[in-house]
C-alpha positions in Angstrom: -11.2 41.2 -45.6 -11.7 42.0 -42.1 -13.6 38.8 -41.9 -10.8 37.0 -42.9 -8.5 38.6 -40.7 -10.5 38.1 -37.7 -11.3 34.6 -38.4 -7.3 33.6 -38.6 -6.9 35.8 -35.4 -9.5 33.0 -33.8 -7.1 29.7 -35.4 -4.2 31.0 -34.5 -5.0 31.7 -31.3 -6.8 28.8 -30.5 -4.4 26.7 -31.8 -1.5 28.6 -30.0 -3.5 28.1 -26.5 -3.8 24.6 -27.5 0.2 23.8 -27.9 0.8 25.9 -24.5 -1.4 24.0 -22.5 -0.3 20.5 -23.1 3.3 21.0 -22.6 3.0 18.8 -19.3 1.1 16.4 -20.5 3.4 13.6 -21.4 5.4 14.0 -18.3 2.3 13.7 -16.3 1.0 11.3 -17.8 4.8 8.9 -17.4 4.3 9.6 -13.4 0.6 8.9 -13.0 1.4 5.6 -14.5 4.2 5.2 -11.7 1.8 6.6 -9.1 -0.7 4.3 -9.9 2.0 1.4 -9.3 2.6 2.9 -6.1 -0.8 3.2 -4.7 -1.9 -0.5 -6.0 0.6 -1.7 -3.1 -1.8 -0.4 -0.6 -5.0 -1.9 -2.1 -6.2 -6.0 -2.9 -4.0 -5.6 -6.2 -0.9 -5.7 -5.1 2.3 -5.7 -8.0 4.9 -7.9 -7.5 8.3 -6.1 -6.2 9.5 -5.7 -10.2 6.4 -4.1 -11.6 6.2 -1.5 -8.4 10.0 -0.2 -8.5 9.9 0.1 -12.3 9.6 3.7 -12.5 11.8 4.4 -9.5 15.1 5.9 -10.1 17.7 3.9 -9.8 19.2 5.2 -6.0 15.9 5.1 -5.1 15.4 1.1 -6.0 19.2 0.6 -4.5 17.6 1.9 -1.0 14.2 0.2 -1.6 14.6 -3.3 -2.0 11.9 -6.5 -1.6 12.3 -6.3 2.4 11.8 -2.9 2.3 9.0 -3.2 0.0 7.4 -5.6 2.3 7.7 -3.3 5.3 6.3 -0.3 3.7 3.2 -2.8 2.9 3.1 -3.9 6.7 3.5 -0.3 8.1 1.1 1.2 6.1 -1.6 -1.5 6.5 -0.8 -1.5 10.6 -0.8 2.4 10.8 -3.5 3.8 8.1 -5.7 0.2 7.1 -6.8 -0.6 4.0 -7.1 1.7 1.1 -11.0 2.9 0.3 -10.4 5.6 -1.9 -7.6 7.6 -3.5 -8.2 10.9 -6.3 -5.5 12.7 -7.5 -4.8 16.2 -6.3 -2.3 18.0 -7.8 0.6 18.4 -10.0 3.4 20.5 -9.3 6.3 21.2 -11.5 9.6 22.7 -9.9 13.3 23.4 -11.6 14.8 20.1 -10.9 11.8 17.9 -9.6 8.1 17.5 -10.6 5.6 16.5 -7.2 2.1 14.6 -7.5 0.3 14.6 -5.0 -2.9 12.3 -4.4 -5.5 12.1 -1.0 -6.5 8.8 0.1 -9.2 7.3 2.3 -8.2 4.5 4.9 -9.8 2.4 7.3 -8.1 3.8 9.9 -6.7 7.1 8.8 -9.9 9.3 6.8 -6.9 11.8 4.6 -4.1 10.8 4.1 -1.8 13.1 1.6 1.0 10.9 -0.6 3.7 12.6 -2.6 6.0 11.3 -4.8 8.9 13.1 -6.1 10.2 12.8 -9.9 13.1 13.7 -11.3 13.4 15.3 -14.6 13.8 11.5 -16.3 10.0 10.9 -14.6 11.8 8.6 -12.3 10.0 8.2 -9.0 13.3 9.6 -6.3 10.9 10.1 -3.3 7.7 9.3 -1.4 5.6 10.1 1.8 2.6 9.4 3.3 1.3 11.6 5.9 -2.0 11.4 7.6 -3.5 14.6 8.3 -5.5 16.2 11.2 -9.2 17.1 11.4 -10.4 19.1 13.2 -13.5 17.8 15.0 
C-alpha cells in the first residue's frame, strides 16, 4: 500500500510540474516566430515588407511602413554591419507586455542587445537595437 501511494505521489507530481512549466510555451513560441522575421532583415535573407510586418500589431505597422522598413535596413547596416551571429537571450513576461530579448554579433558592432515588445495578442508593438559597451 505504501508503495502504491508513493508511486502516485511521483505521477502526480511529475505530471503537475510538467503542466506548470509549459504555460509560456505557446506564447513564446508565436514571438520567436516574429523575432525570427525581424532579425532575417538584418542578414542575406531578407523578407519582403509583408512577411516582416506580419506579426506586428497593427499601430505598429501604421507607423512602420515600406520606407521605413527600408531605412531601418540602411541604418542598421551603416551603423552596426552585417549580421554574424544572433542567440536568443531571454524571455520576460510582464502584466500587459511580454519582452524577448536576443544578442547579436555585427561587423561593426561585437553585442548588440534587440528587444521587441509583444502585446498580450503576441503582436510585435515595439523594437530596439542598442549596441553595448565593452570594456577593453
Amino acid at each position: 500500500m505504501k508503495k502504491l501511494v508513493m508511486i502516485l505521489t511521483a505521477v502526480f507530481t511529475m505530471a503537475f510540474a510538467g503542466i506548470c512549466m509549459a504555460a509560456d510555451g505557446s506564447d513564446l513560441n508565436k514571438q520567436q516566430n516574429t523575432a525570427e522575421t525581424f532579425v532575417k532583415a538584418f542578414s542575406y535573407s531578407v523578407p519582403s515588407y509583408n512577411e516582416f510586418t506580419k506579426g506586428f500589431d497593427a499601430q505598429l505597422k501604421e507607423k512602420f511602413d515600406e520606407k521605413a522598413y527600408a531605412a531601418l535596413q540602411e541604418q542598421v547596416k551603416d551603423k552596426f554591419g552585417r549580421m554574424k551571429e544572433i542567440k536568443f537571450y531571454s524571455f520576460q513576461r510582464f502584466d500587459q507586455t511580454d519582452r524577448v530579448t536576443y544578442i547579436a554579433a555585427f561587423s561593426k558592432e561585437n553585442v548588440v542587445v534587440i528587444n521587441l515588445a509583444f502585446n498580450k495578442d503576441n503582436k510585435m508593438v515595439d523594437f530596439s537595437l542598442n549596441p553595448v559597451e565593452q570594456n577593453k
